[in-house]
C-alpha positions as CSV (number, residue, x, y, z in Angstrom):
1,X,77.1,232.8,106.0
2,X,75.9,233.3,102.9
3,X,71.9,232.3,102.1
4,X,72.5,231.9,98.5
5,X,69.1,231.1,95.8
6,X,71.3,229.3,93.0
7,X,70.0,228.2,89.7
8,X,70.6,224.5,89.3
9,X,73.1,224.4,86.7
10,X,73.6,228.0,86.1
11,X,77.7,227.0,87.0
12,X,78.9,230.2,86.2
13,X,75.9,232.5,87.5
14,X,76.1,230.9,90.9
15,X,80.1,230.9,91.0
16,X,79.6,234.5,90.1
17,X,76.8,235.0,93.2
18,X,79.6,233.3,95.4
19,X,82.6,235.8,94.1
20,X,80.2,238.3,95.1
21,X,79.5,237.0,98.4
22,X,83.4,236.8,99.1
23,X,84.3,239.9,98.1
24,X,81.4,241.6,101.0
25,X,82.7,239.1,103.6
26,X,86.3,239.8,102.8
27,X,85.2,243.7,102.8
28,X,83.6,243.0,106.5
29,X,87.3,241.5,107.8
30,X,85.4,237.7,107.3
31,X,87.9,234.5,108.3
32,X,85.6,232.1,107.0
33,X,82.5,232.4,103.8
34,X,80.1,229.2,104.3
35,X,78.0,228.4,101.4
36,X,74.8,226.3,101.4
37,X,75.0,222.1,100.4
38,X,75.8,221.8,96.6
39,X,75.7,225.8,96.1
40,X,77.6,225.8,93.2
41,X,75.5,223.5,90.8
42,X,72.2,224.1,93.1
43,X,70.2,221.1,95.0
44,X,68.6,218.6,94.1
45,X,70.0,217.9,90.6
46,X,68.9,214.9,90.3
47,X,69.7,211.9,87.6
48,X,72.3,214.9,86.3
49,X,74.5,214.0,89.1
50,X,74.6,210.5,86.6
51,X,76.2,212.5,83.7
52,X,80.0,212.3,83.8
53,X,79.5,215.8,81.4
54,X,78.2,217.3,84.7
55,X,80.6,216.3,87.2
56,X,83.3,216.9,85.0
57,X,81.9,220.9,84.4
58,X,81.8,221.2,88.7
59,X,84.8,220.2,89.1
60,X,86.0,222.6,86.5
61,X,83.9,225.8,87.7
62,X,85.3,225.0,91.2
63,X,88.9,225.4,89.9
64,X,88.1,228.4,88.4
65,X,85.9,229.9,91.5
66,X,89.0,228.9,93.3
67,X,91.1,230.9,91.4
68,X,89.4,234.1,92.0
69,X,88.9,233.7,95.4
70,X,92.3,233.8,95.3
71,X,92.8,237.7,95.6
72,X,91.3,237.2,99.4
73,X,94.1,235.5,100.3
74,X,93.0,235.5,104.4
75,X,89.2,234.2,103.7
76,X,88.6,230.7,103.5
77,X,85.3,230.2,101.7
78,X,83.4,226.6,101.7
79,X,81.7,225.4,98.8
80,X,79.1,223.1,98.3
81,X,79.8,220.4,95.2
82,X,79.5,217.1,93.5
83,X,82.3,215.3,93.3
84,X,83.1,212.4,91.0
85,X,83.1,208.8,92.1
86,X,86.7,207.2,93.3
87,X,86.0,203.5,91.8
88,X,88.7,202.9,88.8
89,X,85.7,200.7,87.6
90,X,83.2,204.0,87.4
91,X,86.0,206.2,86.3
92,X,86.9,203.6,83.3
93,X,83.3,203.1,82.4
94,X,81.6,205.6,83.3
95,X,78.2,203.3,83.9
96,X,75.4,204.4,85.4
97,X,75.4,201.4,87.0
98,X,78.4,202.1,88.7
99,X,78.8,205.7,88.9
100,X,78.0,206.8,92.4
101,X,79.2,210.2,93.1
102,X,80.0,212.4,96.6
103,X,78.2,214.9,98.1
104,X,81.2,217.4,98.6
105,X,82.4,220.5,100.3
106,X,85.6,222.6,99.5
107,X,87.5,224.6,101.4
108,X,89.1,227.1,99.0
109,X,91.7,229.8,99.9
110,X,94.7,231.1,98.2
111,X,93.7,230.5,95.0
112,X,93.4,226.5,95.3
113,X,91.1,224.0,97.1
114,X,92.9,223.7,100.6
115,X,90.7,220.4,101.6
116,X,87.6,218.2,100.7
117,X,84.8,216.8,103.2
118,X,82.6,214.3,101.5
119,X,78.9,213.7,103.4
120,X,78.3,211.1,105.4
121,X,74.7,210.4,106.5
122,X,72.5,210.2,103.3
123,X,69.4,210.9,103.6
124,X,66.4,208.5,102.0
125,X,63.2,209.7,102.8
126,X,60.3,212.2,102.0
127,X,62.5,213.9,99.0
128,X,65.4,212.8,99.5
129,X,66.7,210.2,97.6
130,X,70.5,210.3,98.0
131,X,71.4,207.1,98.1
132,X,70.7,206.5,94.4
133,X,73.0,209.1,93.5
134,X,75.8,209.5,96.0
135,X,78.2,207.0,98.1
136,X,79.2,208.1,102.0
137,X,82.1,209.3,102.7
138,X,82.2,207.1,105.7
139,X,82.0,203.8,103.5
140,X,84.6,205.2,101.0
141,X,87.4,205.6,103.7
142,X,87.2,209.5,104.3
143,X,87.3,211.5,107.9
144,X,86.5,214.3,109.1
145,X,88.1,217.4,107.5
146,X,89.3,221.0,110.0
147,X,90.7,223.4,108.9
148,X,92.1,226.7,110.4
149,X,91.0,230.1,110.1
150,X,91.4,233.4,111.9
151,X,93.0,231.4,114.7
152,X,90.3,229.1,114.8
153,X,90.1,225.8,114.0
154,X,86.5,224.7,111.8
155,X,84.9,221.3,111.0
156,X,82.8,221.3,108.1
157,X,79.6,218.6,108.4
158,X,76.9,218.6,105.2
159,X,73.4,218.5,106.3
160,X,71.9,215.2,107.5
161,X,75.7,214.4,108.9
162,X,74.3,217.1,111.5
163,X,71.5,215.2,112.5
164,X,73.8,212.0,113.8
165,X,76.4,211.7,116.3
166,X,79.1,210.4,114.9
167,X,80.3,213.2,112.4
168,X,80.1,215.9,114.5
169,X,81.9,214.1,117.2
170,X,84.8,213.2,114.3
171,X,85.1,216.6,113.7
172,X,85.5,217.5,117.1
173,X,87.9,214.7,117.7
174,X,89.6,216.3,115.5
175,X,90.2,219.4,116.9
176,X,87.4,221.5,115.7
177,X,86.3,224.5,117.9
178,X,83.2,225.2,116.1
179,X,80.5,222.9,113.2
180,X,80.4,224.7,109.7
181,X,77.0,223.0,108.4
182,X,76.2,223.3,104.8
183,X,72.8,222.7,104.3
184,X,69.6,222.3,101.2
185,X,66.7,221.2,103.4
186,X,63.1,221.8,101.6
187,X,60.7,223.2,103.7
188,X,57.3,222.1,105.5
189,X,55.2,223.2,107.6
190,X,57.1,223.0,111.2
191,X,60.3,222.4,109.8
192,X,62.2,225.4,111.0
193,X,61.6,224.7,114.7
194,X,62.2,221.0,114.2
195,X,65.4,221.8,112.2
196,X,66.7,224.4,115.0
197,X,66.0,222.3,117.8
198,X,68.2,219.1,116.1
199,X,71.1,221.8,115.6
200,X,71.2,222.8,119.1
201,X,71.2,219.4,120.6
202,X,74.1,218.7,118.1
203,X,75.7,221.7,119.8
204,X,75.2,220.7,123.2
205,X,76.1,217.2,122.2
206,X,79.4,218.2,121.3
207,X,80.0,221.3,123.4
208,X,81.1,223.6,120.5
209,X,79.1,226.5,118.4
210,X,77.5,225.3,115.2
211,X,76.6,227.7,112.2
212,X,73.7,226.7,109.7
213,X,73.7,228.2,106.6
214,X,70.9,227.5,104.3
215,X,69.7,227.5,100.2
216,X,66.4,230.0,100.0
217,X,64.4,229.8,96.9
218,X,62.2,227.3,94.9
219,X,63.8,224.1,92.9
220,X,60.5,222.8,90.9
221,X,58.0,221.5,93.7
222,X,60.6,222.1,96.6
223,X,61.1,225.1,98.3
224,X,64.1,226.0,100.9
225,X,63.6,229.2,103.5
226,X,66.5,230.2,104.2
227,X,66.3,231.4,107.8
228,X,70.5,230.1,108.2
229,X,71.3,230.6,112.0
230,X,74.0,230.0,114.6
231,X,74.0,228.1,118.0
232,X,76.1,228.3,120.8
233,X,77.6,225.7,122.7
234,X,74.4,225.5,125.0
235,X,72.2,225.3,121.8
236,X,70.9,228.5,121.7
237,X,69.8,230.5,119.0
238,X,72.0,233.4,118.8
239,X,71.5,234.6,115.2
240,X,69.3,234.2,112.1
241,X,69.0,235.3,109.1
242,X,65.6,236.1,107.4
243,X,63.4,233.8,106.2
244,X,63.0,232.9,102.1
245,X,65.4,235.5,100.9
246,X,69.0,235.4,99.5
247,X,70.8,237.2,102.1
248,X,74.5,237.8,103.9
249,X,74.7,237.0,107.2
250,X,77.6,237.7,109.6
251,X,78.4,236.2,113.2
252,X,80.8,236.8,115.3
253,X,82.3,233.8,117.2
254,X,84.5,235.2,120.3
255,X,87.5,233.3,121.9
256,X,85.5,232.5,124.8
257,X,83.0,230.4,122.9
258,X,79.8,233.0,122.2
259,X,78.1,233.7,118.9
260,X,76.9,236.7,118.0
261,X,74.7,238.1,115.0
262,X,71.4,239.3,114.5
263,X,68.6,237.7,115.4
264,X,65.4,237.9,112.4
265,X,62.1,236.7,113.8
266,X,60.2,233.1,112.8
267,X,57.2,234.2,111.3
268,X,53.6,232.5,112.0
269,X,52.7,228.9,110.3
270,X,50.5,230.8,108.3
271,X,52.8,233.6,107.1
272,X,55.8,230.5,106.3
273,X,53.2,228.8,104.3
274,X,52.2,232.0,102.2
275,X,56.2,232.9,101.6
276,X,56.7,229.5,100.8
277,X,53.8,229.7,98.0
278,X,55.5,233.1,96.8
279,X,58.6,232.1,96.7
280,X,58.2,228.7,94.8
281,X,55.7,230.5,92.1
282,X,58.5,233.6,91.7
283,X,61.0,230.9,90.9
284,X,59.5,228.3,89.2
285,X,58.4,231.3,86.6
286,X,61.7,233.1,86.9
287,X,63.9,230.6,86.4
288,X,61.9,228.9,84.0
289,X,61.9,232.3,81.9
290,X,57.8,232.1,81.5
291,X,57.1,236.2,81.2
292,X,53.9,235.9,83.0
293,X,50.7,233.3,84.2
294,X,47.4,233.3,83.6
295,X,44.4,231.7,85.4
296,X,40.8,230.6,85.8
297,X,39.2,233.1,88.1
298,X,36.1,231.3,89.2
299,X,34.7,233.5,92.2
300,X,35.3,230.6,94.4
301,X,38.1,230.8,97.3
302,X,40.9,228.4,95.8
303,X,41.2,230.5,92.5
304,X,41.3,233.4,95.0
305,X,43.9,232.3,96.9
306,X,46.4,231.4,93.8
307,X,45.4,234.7,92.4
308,X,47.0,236.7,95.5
309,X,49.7,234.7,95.8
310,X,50.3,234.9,92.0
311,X,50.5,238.9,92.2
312,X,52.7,238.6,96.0
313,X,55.0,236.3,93.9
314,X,55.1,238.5,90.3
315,X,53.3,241.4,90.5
316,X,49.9,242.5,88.7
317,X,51.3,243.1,85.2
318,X,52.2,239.6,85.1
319,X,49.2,238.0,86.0
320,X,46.0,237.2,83.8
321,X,42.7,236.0,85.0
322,X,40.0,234.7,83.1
323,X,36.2,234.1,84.0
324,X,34.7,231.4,82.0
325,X,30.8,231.4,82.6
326,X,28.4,228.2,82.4
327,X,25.0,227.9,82.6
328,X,25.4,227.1,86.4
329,X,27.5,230.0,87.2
330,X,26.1,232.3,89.9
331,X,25.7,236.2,89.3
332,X,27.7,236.2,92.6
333,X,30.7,234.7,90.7
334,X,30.6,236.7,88.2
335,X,30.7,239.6,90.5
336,X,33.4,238.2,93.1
337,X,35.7,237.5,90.0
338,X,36.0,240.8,88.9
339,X,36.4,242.6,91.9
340,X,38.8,240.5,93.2
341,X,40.7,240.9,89.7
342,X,39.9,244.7,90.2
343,X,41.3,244.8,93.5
344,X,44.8,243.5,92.5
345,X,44.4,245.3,89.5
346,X,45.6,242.3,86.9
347,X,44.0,242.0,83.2
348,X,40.4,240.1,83.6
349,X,37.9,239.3,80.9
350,X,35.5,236.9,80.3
351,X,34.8,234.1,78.2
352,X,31.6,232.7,78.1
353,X,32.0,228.7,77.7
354,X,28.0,228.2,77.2
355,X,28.0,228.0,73.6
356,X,30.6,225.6,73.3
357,X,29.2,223.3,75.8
358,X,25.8,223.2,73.3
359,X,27.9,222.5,70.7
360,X,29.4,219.5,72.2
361,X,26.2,218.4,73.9
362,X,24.7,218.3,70.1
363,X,27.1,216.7,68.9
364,X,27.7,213.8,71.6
365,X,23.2,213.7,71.6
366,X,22.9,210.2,69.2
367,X,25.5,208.5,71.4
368,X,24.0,210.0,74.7
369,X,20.0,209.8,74.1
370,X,18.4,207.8,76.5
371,X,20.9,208.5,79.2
372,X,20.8,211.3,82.0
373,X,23.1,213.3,83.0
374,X,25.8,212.9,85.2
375,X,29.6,213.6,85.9
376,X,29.7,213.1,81.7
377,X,28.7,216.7,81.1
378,X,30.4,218.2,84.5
379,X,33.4,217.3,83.2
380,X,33.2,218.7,79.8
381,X,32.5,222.1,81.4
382,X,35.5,221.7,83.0
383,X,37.6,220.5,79.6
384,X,36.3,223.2,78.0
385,X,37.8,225.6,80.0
386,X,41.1,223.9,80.2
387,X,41.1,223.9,76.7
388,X,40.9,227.7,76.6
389,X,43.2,228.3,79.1
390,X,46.0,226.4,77.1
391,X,45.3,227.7,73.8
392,X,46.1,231.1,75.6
393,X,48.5,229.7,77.0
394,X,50.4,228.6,73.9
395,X,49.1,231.6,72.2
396,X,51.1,234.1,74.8
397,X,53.5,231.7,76.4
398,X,52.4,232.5,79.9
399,X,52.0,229.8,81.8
400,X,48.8,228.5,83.2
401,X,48.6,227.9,87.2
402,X,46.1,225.4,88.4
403,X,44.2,225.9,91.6
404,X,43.1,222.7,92.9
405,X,43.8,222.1,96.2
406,X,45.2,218.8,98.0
407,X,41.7,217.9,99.6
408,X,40.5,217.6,95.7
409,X,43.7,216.1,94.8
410,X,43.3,213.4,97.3
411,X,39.8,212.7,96.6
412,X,39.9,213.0,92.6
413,X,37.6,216.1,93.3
414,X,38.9,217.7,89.8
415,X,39.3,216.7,86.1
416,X,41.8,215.7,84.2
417,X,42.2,217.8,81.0
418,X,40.5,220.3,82.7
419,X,41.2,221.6,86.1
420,X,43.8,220.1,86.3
421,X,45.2,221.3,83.2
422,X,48.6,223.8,83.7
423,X,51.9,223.7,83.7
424,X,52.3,224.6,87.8
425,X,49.9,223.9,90.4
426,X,50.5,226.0,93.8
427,X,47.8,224.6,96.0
428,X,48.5,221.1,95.2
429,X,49.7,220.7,99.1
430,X,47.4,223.5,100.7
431,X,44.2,221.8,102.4
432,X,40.9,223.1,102.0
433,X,40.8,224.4,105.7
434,X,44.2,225.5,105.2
435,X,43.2,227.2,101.7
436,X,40.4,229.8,104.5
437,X,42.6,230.0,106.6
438,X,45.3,231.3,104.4
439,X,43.0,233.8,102.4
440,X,42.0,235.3,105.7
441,X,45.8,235.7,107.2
442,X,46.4,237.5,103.5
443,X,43.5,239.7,103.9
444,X,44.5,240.4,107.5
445,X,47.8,241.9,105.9
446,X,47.3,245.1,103.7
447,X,45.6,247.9,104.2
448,X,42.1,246.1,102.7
449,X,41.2,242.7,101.8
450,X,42.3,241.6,98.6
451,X,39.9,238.7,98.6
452,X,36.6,239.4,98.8
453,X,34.2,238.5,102.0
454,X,31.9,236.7,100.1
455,X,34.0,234.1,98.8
456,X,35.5,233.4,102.1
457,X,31.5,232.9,103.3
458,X,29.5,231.3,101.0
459,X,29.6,227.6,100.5
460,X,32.3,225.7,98.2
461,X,31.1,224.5,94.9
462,X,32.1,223.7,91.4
463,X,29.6,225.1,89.7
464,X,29.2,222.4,86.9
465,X,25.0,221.5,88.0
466,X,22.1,223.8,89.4
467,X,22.2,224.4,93.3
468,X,26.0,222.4,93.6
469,X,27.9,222.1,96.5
470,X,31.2,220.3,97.2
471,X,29.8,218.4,100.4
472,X,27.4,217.2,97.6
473,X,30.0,214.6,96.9
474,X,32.5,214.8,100.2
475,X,32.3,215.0,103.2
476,X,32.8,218.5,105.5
477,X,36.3,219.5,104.7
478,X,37.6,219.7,109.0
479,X,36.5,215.7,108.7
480,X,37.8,215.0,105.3
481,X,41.1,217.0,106.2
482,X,41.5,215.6,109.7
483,X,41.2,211.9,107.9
484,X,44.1,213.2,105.2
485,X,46.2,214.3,107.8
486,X,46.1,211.2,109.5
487,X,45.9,208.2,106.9
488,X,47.8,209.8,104.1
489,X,50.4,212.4,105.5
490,X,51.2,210.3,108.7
491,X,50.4,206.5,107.8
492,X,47.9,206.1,110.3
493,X,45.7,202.3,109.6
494,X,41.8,202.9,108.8
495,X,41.8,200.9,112.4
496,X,43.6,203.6,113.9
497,X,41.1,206.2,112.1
498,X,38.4,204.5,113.6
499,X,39.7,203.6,117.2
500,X,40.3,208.1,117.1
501,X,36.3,208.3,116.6
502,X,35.8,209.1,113.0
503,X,32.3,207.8,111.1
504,X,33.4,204.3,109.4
505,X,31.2,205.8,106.2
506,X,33.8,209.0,106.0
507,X,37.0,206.8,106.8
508,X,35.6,204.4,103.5
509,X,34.7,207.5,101.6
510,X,37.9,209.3,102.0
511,X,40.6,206.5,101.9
512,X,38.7,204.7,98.6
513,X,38.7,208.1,96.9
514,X,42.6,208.6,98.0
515,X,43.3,205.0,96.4
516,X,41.8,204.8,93.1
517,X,42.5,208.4,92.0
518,X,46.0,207.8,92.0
519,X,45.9,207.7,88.1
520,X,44.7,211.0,88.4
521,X,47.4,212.6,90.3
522,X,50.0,211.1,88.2
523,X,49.0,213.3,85.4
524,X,48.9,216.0,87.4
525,X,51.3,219.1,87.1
526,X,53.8,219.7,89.6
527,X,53.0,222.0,92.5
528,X,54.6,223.7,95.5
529,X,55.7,221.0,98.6
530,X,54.6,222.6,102.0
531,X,53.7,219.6,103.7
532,X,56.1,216.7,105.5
533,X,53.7,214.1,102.9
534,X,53.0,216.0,99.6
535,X,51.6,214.4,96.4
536,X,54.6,213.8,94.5
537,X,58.0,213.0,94.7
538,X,57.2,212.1,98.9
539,X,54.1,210.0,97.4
540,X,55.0,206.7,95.7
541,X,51.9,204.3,95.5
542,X,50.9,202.4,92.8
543,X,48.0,202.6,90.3
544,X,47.2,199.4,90.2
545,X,46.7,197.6,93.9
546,X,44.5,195.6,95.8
547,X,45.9,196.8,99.3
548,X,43.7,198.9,101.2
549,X,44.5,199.4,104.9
């Protein structure tokens, strides 16, 4: 099985990281290489799957991957690929409003493509949205496809077809002895136990082994772990590979029906949510080809947090921090700041924003006299520094990361054109309580804490007035979480909220500021999806709404 991190549209590069793949296998005496869902353009590629161009270049690049897997003439490898649609009507005019493609997998071996499964259960939920872009192989006319290999005979499922009855009971039907699964199934928090638990009651479903082999790496906001694995018949775990790594895994199924291959741990909640963060910065910078990021170090415990994982994820020489000073900055966050930047050893200076703010002040002072001051002048703190950050940004061409968390993006707790101004934003799904509770599972990791005590203790705040304090404006962050979790990630009614015990005053608090900062988090950047409900491509509401329930 190979755990394959492909580039989406990098044809050629991920043909070549499947040649590769084959030619280890074939090395190890390998029957069968299975490759993750859509491995050779990479998953999800979206409204590209709606460019004939596109289709047309997969189907060529599978001919020629076919062709040199062709001097292993006893391994059958299966390849993940778009295929184009079968309608004469979309074929003749290549509409968009016709053109519904497949989801396909290839068997290739001896040079050719020996067979073609096309997916059955779509997925359209949380991320997915494959019924815009794809048609079912059921509701086309195709069956299951086996094939033979090393005197055994395989059927080959794609992803959610796993999850249902029907296909894998085709497949056995038709004379399968064991489920080849090819998978791309973006991580959350929990996933990895639900997703192994599913597999094995397939397995036992059907009474045959089942092998799962998985994409690892970051695709924009998603990110996939990897972690492929192998059930027996009974639905046990018997092998799995490591978790958010490219990696070659081999298992051994025996004539009498057991799976063997070695067995990589499941890591803690905590340590899937901080690879997770790693892995989706690494790519979204790698593959993006940005040479490094920079930040805005405040002393405070979110910057903290996107700092570490910035330098997990890149390394210290490709990571920039800079302190940008008010007149409400504490001498504590001046000190925190730079011994947290000294402590992961990445370039730090300062930038103090004070005389700038005058200058604005002065020049805003005939349209503002008579009027006090408010969220106005918080706010232009906060512009100010996003301004800086993206003239270094354009200056250098590092990218800037933003560190606002998804407590503040719920509750509008940032600003626009300032915070919130980046290019990638790698808390965007990380709860306050979760941001603690991840900075203390890093610290608890190296030989010393990278993030210092202090930020971890003393109380949040923005810093933009004298004495500040985030439960100034919200409420604690375990209520204001606990209400997030329920009424935003899980759909629970305000009733419901209620009826559990909450204070009616936080309920209104939280779920008023959830609905009319919805403007707000459309102009926000993109940012890592560790949740089963992220802001984003699983969130869909409306701007403009009178609905509130």
């Amino acid at each position: 099985m190979a755990q394959l991190n492909p580039l989406l549209g990098d044809l050629e590069g991920n043909a070549q990281r499947i040649v590769e793949a084959a030619a280890e296998a074939a090395a190890a005496g390998a029957h069968v290489l299975l490759t993750p869902e859509l491995s050779l353009c990479g998953y999800p590629p979206e409204d590209l799957l709606f460019r004939p161009a596109f289709l047309d270049a997969c189907m060529q690049a599978l001919d020629r991957l076919a062709q040199r897997l062709g001097q292993w003439p006893q391994l059958r490898v299966v390849v993940g690929h778009p295929s184009p649609p079968v309608s004469p009507l979309a074929q003749r005019t290549r509409s968009i409003s016709t053109w519904r493609c497949f989801n396909s997998a290839s068997v290739l071996g001896e040079g050719r493509v020996l067979g073609r499964y096309e997916k059955r259960e779509l997925p359209n939920y949380q991320v997915f949205d494959e019924r815009r872009y794809f048609q079912s192989g059921r509701e086309a006319g195709f069956g299951p496809l086996v094939f033979e290999a090393g005197g055994r005979r395989f059927g080959v499922l794609i992803c959610e077809d796993a999850w249902f009855d029907e296909p894998a009971a085709s497949a056995r039907d038709a004379g399968a002895q064991a489920l080849l699964v090819l998978n791309a199934s973006p991580f959350h928090l929990g996933k990895i136990a639900e997703r192994e638990a599913r597999m094995g009651e397939r397995a036992r479903a059907v009474g045959l082994p089942l092998c799962y082999a998985h994409l690892s790496g970051g695709q924009d906001e998603v990110v996939f772990d990897g972690g492929s694995f192998a059930v027996d018949a009974f639905g046990q775990v018997q092998a799995r590979a490591p978790l958010f790594e490219e990696s070659l895994m081999r298992v051994e199924l025996t004539a009498d029906g057991a799976v063997r291959g070695e067995l990589h741990p499941v890591a803690s909640l905590e340590a899937q949510a901080w690879q997770a963060l790693v892995c989706g910065v690494r790519d979204y910078v790698g593959k993006n080809g940005f040479p490094g990021v920079l930040l805005g170090l405040s002393g405070g415990v979110d910057s903290a947090l996107v700092l570490a994982v910035a330098v997990d994820a890149l390394g210290a020489q490709r990571v920039r921090t800079v302190m940008m000073p008010s007149p409400y900055t504490a001498e504590m966050s001046w000190t925190d700041a730079q011994d947290m930047a000294d402590r992961l050893g990445v370039r730090h200076q300062e930038i103090a924003i004070a005389p700038m703010f005058d200058r604005f002040r002065e020049a805003l002072a005939p349209d503002f006299a008579g009027l006090a001051e408010d969220a106005t002048e918080e706010n232009l703190q906060a512009r100010i520094r996003g301004t800086l950050l993206m003239a270094l940004s354009n200056k250098t061409g590092w990218i800037v990361l933003t560190t606002g968390n998804k407590s503040e993006m719920a509750t509008g707790y940032c600003t626009l054109y300032g915070d919130m101004a980046g290019g990638f934003a790698v808390i965007k799904d990380v709860a306050k309580t979760l941001v603690y509770r991840l900075a203390a599972w890093r610290n608890a990791q190296g030989p010393a804490p990278v993030i210092p005590e202090r930020i971890l203790t003393r109380p949040p705040s923005a810093e933009l007035r004298p004495d500040q304090t985030d439960q100034d404006s919200l409420p604690p962050y375990e209520v204001l979480d606990a209400i997030l979790e329920r009424y935003m990630e899980n759909d629970e009614p305000i009733e419901s909220l209620l009826a559990a015990g909450f204070q009616a005053a936080d309920v209104e608090r939280v779920t008023r500021l959830i609905k009319i900062n919805e403007y707000k988090r459309r102009q926000a950047p993109i940012g890592i999806r560790i949740t089963h409900r992220a802001f984003g491509r699983d969130w869909r509401y409306p701007i403009t709404s009178r609905f509130r329930a």
